[in-house]
Wavefront OBJ file of the C-alpha trace (Angstrom):
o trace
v -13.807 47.543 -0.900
v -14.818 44.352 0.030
v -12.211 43.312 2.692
v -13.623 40.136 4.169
v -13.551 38.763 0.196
v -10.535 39.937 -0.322
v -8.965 38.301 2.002
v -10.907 34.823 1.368
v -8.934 35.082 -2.404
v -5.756 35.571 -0.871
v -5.630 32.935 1.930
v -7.468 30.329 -0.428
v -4.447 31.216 -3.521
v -1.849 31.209 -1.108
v -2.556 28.411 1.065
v -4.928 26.167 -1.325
v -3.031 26.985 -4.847
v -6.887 27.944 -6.049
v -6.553 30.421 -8.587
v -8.376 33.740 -7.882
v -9.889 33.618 -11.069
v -12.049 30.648 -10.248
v -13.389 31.560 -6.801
v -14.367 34.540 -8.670
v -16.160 32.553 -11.143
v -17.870 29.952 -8.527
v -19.227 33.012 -6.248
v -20.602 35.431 -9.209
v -22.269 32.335 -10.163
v -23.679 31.652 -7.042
v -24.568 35.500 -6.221
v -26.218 35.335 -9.808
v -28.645 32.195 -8.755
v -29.096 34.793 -5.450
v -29.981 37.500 -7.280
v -32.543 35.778 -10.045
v -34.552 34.343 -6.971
v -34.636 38.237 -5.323
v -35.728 39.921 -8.453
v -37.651 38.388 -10.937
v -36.985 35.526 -12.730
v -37.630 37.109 -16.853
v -34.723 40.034 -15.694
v -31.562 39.340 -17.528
v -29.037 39.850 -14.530
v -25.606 40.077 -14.587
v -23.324 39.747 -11.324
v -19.555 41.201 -11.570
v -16.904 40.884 -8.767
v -13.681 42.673 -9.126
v -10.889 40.207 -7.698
v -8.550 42.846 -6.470
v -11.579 44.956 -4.448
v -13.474 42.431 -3.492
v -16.305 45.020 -4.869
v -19.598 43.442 -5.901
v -21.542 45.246 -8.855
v -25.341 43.772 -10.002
v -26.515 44.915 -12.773
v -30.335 44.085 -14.929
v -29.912 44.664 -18.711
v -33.226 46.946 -19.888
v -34.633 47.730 -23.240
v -34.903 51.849 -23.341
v -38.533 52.851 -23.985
v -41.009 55.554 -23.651
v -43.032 54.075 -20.790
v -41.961 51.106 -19.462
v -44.907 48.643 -18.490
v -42.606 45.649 -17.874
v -40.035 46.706 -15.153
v -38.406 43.702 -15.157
v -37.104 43.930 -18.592
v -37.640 47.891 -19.916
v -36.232 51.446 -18.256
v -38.336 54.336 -19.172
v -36.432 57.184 -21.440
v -36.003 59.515 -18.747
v -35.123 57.024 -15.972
v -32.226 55.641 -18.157
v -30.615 59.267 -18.751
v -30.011 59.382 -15.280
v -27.721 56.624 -16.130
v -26.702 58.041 -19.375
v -27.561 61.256 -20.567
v -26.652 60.043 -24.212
v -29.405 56.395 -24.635
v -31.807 56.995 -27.017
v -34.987 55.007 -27.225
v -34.488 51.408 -28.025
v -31.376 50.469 -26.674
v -30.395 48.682 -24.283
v -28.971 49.505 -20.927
v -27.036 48.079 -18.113
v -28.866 49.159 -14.533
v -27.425 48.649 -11.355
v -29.492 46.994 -9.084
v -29.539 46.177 -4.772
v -32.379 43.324 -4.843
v -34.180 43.714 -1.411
v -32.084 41.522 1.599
v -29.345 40.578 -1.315
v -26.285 40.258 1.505
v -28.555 37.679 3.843
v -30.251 35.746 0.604
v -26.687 35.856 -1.307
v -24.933 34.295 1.937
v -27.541 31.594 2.061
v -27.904 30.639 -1.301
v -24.091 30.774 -2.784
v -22.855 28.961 0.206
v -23.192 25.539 -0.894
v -22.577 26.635 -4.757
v -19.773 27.999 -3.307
v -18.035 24.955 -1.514
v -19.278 22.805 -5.110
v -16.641 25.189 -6.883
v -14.101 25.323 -3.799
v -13.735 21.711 -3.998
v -13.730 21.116 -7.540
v -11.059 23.755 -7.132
v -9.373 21.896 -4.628
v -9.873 18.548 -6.481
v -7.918 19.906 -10.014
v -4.874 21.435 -7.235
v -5.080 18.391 -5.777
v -4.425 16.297 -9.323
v -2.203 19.055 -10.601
v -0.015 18.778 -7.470
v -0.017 15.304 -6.021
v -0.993 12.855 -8.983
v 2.543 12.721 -10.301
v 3.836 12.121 -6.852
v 1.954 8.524 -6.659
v 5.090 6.536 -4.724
v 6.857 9.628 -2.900
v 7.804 10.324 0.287
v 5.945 13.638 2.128
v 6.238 15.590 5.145
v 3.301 16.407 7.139
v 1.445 17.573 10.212
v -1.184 15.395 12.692
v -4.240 18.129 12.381
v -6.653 15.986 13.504
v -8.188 12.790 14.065
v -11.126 11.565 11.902
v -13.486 8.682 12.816
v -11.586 6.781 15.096
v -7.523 6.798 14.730
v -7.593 7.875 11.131
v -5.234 10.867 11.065
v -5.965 14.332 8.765
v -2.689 15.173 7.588
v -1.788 18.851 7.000
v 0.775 18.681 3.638
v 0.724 22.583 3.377
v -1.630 23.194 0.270
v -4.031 19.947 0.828
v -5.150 17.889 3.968
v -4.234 13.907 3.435
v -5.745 11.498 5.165
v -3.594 8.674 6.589
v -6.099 5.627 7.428
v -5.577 3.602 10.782
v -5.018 0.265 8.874
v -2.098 2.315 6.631
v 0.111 2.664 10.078
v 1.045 0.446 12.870
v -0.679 -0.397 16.273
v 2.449 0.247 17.539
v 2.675 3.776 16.803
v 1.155 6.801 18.433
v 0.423 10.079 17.285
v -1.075 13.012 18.293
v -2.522 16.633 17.349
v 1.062 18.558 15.744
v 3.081 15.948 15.709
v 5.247 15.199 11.942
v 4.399 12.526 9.902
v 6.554 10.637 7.466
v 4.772 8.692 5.104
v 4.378 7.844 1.320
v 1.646 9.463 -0.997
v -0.105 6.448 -1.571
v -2.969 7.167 -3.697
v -5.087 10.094 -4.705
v -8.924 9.532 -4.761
v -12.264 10.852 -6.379
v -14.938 11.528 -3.298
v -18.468 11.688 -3.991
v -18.691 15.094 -3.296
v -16.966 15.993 -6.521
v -13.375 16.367 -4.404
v -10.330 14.479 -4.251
v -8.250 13.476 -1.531
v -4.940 12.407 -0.903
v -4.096 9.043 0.950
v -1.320 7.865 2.671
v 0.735 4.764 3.476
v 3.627 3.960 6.515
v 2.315 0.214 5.962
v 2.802 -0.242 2.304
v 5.831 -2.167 1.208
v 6.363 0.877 -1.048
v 7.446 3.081 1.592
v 10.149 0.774 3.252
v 11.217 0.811 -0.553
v 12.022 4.212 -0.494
v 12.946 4.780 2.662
v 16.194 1.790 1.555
v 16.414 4.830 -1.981
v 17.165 7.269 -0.036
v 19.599 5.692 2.215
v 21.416 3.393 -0.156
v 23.311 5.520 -3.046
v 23.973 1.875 -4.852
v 20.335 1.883 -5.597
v 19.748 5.162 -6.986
v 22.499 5.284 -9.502
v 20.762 1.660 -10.384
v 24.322 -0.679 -9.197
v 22.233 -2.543 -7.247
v 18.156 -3.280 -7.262
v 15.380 -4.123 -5.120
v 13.722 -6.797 -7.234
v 10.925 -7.675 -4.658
v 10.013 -6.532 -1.702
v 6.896 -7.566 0.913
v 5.682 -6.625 4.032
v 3.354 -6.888 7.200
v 3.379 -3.294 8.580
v 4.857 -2.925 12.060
v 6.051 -6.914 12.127
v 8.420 -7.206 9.308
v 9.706 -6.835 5.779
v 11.528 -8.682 3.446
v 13.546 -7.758 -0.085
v 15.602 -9.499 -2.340
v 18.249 -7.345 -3.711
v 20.578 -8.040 -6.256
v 23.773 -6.752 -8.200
v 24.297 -5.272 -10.957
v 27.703 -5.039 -10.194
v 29.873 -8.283 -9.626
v 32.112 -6.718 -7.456
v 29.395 -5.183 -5.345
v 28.082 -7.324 -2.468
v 24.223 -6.294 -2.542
v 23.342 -7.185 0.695
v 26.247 -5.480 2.350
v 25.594 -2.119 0.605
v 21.833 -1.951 1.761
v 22.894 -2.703 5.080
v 25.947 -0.567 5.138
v 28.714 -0.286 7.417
v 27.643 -1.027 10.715
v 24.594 -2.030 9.545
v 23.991 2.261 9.734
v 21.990 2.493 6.519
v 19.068 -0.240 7.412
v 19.306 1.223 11.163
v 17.720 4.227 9.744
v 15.473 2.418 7.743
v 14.548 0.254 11.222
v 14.537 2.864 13.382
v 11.864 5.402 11.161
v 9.642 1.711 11.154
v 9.184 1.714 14.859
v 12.090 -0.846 15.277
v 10.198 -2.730 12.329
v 12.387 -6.591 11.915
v 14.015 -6.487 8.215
v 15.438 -8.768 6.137
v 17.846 -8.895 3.168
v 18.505 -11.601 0.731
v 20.031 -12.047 -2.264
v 17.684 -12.636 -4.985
v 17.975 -15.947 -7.014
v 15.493 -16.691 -10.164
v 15.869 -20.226 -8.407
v 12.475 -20.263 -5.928
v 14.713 -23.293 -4.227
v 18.160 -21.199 -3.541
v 15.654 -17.969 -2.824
v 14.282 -19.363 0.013
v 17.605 -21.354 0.992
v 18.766 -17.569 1.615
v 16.305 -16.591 2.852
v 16.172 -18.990 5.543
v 19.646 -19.408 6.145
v 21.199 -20.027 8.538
v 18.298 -22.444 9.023
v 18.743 -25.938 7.318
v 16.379 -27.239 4.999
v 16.036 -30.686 5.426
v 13.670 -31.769 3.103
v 12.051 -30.402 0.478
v 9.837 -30.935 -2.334
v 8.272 -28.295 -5.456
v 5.241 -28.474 -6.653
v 5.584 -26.571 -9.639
v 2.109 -26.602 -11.083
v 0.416 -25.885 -7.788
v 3.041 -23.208 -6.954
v 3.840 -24.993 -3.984
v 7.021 -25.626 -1.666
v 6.901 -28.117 1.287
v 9.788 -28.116 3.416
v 10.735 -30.284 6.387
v 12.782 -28.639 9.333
v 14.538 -29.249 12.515
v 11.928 -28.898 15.668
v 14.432 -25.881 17.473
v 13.631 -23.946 14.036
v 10.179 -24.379 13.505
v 8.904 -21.465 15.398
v 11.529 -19.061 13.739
v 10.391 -20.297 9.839
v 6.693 -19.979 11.283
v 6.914 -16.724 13.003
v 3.684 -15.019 14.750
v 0.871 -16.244 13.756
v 2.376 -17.343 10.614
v 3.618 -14.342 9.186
v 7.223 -15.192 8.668
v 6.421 -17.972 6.699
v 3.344 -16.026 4.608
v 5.540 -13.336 3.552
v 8.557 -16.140 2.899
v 6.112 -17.301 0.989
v 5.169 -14.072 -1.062
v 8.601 -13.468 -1.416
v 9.446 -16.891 -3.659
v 5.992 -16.448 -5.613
v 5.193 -20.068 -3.940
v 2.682 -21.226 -0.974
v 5.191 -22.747 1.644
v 4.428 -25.468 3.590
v 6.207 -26.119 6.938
v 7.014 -29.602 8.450
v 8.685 -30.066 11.832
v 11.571 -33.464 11.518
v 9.418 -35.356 14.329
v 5.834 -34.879 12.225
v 7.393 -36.255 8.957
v 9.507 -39.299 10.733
v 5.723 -39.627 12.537
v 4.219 -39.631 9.074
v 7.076 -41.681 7.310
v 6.692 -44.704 10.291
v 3.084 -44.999 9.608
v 3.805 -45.410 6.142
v 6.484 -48.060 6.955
v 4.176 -50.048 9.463
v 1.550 -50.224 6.705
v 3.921 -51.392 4.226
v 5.253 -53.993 6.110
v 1.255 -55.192 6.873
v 1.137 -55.957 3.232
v 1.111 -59.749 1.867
v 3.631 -59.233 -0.855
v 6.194 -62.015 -0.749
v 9.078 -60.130 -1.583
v 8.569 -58.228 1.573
v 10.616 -61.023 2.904
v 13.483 -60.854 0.493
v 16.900 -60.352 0.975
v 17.504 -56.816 1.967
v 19.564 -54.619 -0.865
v 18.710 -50.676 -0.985
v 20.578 -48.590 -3.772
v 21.934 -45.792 -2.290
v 23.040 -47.309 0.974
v 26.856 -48.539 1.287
v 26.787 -52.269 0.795
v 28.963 -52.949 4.047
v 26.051 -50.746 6.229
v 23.501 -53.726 4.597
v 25.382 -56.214 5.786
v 25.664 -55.159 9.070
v 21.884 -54.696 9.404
v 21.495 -58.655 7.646
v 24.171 -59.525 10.765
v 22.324 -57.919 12.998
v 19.388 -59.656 11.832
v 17.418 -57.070 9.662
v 17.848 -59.522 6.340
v 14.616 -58.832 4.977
v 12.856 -55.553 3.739
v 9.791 -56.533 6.273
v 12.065 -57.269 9.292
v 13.862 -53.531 8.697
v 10.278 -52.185 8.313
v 8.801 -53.058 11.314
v 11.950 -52.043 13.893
v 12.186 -48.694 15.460
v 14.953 -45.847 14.746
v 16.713 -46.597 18.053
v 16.714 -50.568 17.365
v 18.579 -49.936 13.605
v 20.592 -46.777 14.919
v 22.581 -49.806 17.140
v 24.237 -51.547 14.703
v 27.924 -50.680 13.931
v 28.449 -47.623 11.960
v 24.718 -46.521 11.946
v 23.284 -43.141 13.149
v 19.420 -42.137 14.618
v 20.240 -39.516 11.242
v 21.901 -42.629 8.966
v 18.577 -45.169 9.999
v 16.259 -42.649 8.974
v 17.682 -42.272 5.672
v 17.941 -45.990 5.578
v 14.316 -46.367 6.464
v 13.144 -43.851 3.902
v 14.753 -45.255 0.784
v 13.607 -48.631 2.003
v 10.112 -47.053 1.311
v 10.927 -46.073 -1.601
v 12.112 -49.546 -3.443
v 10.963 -50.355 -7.102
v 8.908 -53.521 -5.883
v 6.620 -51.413 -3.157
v 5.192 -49.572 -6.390
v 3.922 -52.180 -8.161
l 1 2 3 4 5 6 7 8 9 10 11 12 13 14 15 16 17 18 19 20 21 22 23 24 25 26 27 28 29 30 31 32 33 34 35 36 37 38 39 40 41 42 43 44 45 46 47 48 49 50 51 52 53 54 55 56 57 58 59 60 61 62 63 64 65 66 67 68 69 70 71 72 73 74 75 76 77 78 79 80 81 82 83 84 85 86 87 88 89 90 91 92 93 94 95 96 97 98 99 100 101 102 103 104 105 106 107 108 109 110 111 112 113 114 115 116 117 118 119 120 121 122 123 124 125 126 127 128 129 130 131 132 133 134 135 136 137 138 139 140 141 142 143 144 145 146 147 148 149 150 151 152 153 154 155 156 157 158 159 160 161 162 163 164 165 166 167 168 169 170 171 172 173 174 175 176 177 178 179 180 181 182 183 184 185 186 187 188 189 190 191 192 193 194 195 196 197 198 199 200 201 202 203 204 205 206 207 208 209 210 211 212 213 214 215 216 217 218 219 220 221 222 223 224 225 226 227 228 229 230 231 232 233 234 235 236 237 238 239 240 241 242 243 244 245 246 247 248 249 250 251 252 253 254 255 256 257 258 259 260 261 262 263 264 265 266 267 268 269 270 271 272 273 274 275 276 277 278 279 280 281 282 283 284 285 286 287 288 289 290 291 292 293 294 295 296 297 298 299 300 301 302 303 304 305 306 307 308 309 310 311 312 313 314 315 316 317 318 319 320 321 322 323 324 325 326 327 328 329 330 331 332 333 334 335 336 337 338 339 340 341 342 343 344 345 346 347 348 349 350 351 352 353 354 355 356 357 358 359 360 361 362 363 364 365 366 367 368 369 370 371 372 373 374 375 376 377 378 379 380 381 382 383 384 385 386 387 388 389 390 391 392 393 394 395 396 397 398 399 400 401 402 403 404 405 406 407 408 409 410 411 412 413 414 415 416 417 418 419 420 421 422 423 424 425 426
């Protein structure tokens, strides 16, 4: 009995899920090519291995004949009645053979024909096991590390790999430690082998970290209709109900805020936020930035393109690092967003102003009325000696935000619809 075979098929069944029946296959072939290249080349060989003994039998086919002038092919009469004491001239027999240094030319030449059928093996347990599982959460072990910090993932039957840019800087592993992470992907090698990838960075896997830890979503009462991400900054989903007496927001966060505290804490304290979704890109990213006030804003719908104007205190918050709060804002709404502090568009909107009052047109120095502005706040600017459109043009905010009953907030609005007057378009 072949023992060290033996145990090869068991450990490789049990702890690959390769069927014993194709290792058996892949090495007979391989021992075949062996034993072709150790005897001649015309013989007609056969190799058998018996899975359960591990025993290897080779045997050359031979035509029975009186004298045999081709040994390769024909087994004399009386030589083949040693085999069986019954052949009779002209049939054929099955001979075992040992071809000289079989064990040291076998191990040479099956090894690599060998690890060709392993890992095609490997590659259909690999697809048979893990294909369907595309979007799931696994369990696995840090086995090793793999050019650079790429981690080798033991998953019990198959090794994953789990790719440096699929984690966060901020995380550290090493050799045993348990990974949590989705199945990402499984990929053809060039080898002929698959190989399962993995994902803690994909906005897939905060996904279904909220599935497991919100019941609302499973049974479907409420949904995650979009979700994006920067792995290890921050993520961002709008949720909505399907259930008007369920408060979607609430329910992913939980009481306590327990349920996205799990979901936080297995991100490495990853910032999350929750919104509820609007088909409305406007009121989408009103919730999303609330409570932040938008303070101007204009859609560009054919460019896909929001510009907003903000407070200074809350630009840095709607920006975030390096612009990533406002890039994923931006994801989230389907739109580009554009972000304005208050002080660069009044900057922007007094240019304007000073170049329209430059102009030559006569009606510059008309009498001042502007729609939209209460008719006694006009004629406090005419008393205070803004009576023309070109006279209100070229003051300051602080000048106009004197007279009675205006603010710095009332003359910019004044200002800006000043700018916009039917005659300045012509």
């Amino acid at each position: 009995m072949n023992k060290d075979l033996v145990a090869i098929f068991d450990y490789m069944e049990r702890e690959k899920g390769i069927k014993r029946e194709i290792l058996v296959e892949g090495i007979e072939t391989a021992l075949l090519a062996a034993a072709r290249k150790s005897l001649r080349e015309e013989a007609n060989i056969t190799v058998q291995i018996h899975p359960k003994s591990g025993d290897i039998e080779v045997y050359c086919e031979k035509e029975i004949v009186e004298k045999a002038d081709q040994p390769a092919k024909e087994i004399s009469l009386i030589a083949a009645q040693e085999y069986d004491p019954d052949c009779e001239l002209g049939q054929f027999i099955d001979v075992p053979v040992t071809p000289k240094n079989f064990g040291r030319i076998a191990a040479q030449t099956a090894r690599q024909i060998i690890s060709q059928k392993i890992r095609g093996a490997e590659r259909d347990v690999i697809y048979e096991e893990y294909r369907h599982r595309v979007h799931e959460i696994v369990t696995g072990v840090v086995k090793r590390f793999a050019r650079g910090a790429n981690l080798i993932v033991d998953l019990g039957k198959v090794e994953a790999l789990l790719p440096a840019r699929h984690y966060s800087k901020m995380e550290r592993y090493k050799v045993g430690d348990k990974v949590y992470a989705l199945l990402y992907e499984v990929q053809d090698l060039e080898n002929g082998g698959a190989e399962v990838i993995l994902s803690r960075n994909a906005p897939e896997f905060a996904k279904q970290l909220f599935l497991q830890e919100v019941p609302e979503l499973k049974d479907d009462t409420i949904s995650i209709v979009k979700i994006v991400r920067e792995g290890g900054y921050r993520t961002k989903l709008a949720v909505r109900s399907n259930n008007p007496r369920v408060d979607p927001v609430g329910a992913c966060v939980g009481m306590q805020g327990n349920r996205v505290k799990n979901v936080i804490r297995e991100l490495s304290n990853e910032k999350i936020d929750i919104v509820a979704y609007s088909d409305d890109p406007v009121e989408l990213l009103q919730n999303i930035l609330s409570p932040i006030e938008i303070q101007k804003i204009s859609v560009n719908q054919e460019d896909k393109v929001i510009a907003i104007v903000i407070n200074d205190s809350d630009f840095a918050v709607v920006i975030g690092k390096r612009g990533q709060n406002a890039r994923l804002t931006g994801e989230l709404i389907g739109y580009e967003l554009e972000v304005q502090r208050m002080s660069e568009y009044n900057k922007a909107l007094e240019i304007q102003r000073l170049q329209l009052a430059e102009a030559e047109d006569p009606e510059l120095d008309g009498k001042l009325a502007v729609d939209g502005i209460n008719k006694l706040i006009i004629q406090n600017l005419i008393h205070a000696g803004f009576e023309t459109y070109r006279k209100l043009l070229l003051a300051n905010i602080d000048e106009i935000a004197q007279v009675p009953g205006i603010s710095v907030d009332m003359a910019y609005k004044i200002l800006e619809e000043v700018s916009k007057c039917p005659w300045q378009k012509k």
